[in-house]
C-alpha positions in Angstrom: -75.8 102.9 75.6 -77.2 106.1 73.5 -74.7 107.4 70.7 -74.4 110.9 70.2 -76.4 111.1 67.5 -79.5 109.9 69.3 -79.4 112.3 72.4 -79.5 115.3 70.2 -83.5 114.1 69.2 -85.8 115.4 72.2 -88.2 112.4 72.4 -91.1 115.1 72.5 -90.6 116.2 68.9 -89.9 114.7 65.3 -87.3 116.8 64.3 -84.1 117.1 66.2 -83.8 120.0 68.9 -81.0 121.4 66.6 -82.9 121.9 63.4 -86.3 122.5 65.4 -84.0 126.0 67.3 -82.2 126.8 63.7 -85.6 126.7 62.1 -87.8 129.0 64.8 -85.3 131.2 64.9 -84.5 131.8 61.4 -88.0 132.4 61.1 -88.7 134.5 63.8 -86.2 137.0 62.2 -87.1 136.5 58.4 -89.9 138.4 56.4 -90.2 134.7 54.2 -90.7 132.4 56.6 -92.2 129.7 54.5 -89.3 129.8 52.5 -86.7 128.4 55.1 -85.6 125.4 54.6 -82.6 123.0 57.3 -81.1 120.3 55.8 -79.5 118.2 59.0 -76.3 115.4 58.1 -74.5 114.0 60.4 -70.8 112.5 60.2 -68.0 112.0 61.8 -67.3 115.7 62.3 -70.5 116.2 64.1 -74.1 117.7 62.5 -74.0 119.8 59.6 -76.9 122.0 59.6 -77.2 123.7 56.0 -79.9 126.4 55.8 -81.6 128.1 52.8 -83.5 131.7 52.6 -85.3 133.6 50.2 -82.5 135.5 48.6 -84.4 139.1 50.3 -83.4 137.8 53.5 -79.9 136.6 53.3 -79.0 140.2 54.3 -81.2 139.7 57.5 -79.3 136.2 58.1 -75.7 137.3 57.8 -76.7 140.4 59.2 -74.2 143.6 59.4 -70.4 141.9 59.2 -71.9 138.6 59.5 -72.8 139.5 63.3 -75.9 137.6 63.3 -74.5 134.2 61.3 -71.7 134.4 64.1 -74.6 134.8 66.9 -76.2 131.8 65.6 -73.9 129.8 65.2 -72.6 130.1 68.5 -76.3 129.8 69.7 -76.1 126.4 67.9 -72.9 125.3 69.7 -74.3 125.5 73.0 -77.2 123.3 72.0 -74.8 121.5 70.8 -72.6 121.1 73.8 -75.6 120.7 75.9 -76.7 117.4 73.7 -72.8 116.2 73.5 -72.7 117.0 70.0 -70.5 119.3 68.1 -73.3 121.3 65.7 -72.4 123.8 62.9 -73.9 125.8 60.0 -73.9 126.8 56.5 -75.9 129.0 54.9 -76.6 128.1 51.4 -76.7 131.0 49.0 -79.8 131.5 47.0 -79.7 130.8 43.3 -79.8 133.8 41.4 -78.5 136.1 44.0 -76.6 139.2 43.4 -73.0 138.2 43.9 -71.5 140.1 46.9 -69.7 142.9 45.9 -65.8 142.8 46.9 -64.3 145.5 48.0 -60.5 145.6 46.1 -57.8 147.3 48.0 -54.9 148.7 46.4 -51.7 148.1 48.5 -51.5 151.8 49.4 -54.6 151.0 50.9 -54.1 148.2 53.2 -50.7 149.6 54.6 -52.7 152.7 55.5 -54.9 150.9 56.8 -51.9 148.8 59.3 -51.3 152.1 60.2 -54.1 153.1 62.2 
């Protein structure tokens, strides 16, 4: 009998379907291509897929709000699902990035903002 780890590989490629989808499209949507990298683990939580970009296209990655990490990742659960393994993400921020500004509310602020 197969584990779970082993039905994730597709016997057509080296690399497992999981890192093989994170990788084309990360790069389909990157102006560094070359520079993506997937690191795949796997434990008892599942596959751990951690991805590094050139620091220019983490904004492209994470996207507006993080609406394009969320897309992917869901993306990567139903490959996940489809290969009876539970599959999930972390993007690596690159060294010598520009820390994310963070936006400090006062709390007038955020009671104005339960208002609306």
């Amino acid at each position: 009998m197969l584990q779970w780890q082993e039905l994730i590989i597709d016997n057509r490629m080296a690399k497992p379907v999981d890192q093989e989808f994170l990788e084309y499209l990360i790069k389909s949507i990157v102006d560094y291509p070359d520079d993506v990298k997937v690191v795949r683990k796997i434990d008892e939580m599942g596959v751990l897929l951690t991805l590094s970009v050139n620091a220019q296209d983490m904004s492209k990655v994470i996207g507006r709000g993080g609406a394009t990490a969320k897309s992917v990742r869901s993306l990567l659960r139903i490959v996940g699902i489809k290969h009876n393994a539970r599959v999930n993400l972390k993007i690596e921020e690159p060294e010598g990035a520009a820390p994310r500004p963070r936006r400090v509310s006062s709390v007038d602020e955020v009671v104005e903002d339960l208002k609306l």
